[in-house]
C-alpha positions in Angstrom: -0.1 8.1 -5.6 -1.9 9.3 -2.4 -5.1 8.3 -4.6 -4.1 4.9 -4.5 -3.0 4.8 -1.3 -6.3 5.8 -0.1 -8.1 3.1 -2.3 -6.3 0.5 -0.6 -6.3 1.6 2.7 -10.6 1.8 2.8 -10.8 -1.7 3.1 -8.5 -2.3 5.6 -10.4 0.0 7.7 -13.7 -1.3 7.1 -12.2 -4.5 8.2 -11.2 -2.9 11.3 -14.4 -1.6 11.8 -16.2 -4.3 11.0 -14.4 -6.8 13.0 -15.0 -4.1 16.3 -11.5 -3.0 16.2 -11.8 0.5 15.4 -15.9 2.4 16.2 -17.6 4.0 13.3 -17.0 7.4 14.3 -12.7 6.5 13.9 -13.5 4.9 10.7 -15.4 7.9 9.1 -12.2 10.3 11.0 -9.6 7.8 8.6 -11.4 7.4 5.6 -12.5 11.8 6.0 -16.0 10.5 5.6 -19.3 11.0 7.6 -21.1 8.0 9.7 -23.6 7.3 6.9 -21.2 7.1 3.8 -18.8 4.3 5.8 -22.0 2.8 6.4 -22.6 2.8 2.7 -19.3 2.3 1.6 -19.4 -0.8 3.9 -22.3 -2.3 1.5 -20.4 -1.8 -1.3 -17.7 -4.3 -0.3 -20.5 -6.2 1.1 -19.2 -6.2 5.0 -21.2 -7.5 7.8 -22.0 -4.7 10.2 -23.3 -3.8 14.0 -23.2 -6.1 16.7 -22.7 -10.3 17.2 -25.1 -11.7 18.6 -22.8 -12.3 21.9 -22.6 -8.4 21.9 -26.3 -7.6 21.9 -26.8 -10.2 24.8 -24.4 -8.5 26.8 -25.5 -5.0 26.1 -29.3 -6.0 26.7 -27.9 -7.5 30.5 -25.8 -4.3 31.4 -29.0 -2.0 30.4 -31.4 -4.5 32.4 -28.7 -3.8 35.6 -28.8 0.3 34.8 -32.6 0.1 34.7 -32.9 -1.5 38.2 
């Protein structure tokens, strides 16, 4: 039982993660996994990671202010 519990619950949190909702240090905590096997894992059910486009504009502007 807890087996498939745990089966159905990884993509629901890879959802999480992939959608933002949840970082990938949370979703390796849940899932009792390191960094680099959620990363894996997330291939494996083919999700979309890292950042939108809108995200790396806006993290590219608040590093340009830190820098000045």
């Amino acid at each position: 039982m807890r087996r498939l519990l745990y089966e159905g619950i990884k993509p629901y949190v890879l959802n999480l993660y992939a959608k933002g909702k949840i970082s990938l240090s949370k979703t390796a905590e849940i899932l009792g996994l390191s960094a680099h096997d959620v990363l894996s894992l997330a291939k494996t059910y083919e999700l979309k990671m890292g950042s939108t486009a809108e995200q790396a504009k806006e993290s590219r502007k608040h590093a340009g202010e830190l820098l000045k």
